[in-house]
C-alpha positions, 0 to 999 in steps of 0.5 A: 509504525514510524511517523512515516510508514511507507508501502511500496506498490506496483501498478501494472497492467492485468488482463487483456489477451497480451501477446505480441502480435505481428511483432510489434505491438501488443494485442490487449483489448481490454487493459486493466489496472490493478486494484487493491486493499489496503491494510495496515498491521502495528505492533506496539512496544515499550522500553523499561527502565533497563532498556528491555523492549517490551510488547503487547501481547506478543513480540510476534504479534501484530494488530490491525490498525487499518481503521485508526489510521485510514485518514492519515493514508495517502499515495506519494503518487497520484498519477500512479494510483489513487486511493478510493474510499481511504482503504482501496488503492486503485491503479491509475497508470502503469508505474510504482508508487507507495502509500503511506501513513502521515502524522497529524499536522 
């Protein structure tokens, strides 16, 4: 991962019966927004001497790193969507935004 990893994320709309109805408008009576979990994977190198990347275990590899960096994620757009809990990002409006891992200040 980089000092700034960014996810995209789109919000839209789920459920509701959707549909246009006489033309004009559309018909949901019960819009939701999307919810999700969030989930960060790392894959870990060095570099020898030669310049050769090495890996960890695996160049294919990657190792779930959710929980080391839960306090540095955060949403570039929080009239978008919103995290709860620093591991659910839950859909605020209709629109894109991405959430990111932020280094240490």
């Amino acid at each position: 991962m980089n000092e700034n990893d960014t996810f995209s994320v789109d919000v839209d709309s789920v459920g509701g019966r959707g549909g246009v109805t006489n033309g004009e408008r559309p018909a949901c009576s019960d819009l939701r927004l999307q919810s999700s979990l969030v989930e960060v994977y790392a894959r870990f190198t060095a570099t020898d001497e030669h310049g050769l990347t090495l890996y960890l275990v695996h160049r294919k590899a990657k190792f779930r790193v959710t929980n080391l960096v839960r306090p540095l994620l955060q949403v570039a757009n929080e009239t978008v969507a919103r995290l709860r809990d620093k591991h659910v990002v839950d859909g605020v409006t209709v629109g894109r935004t991405s959430v990111q891992v932020t280094r240490l200040s």
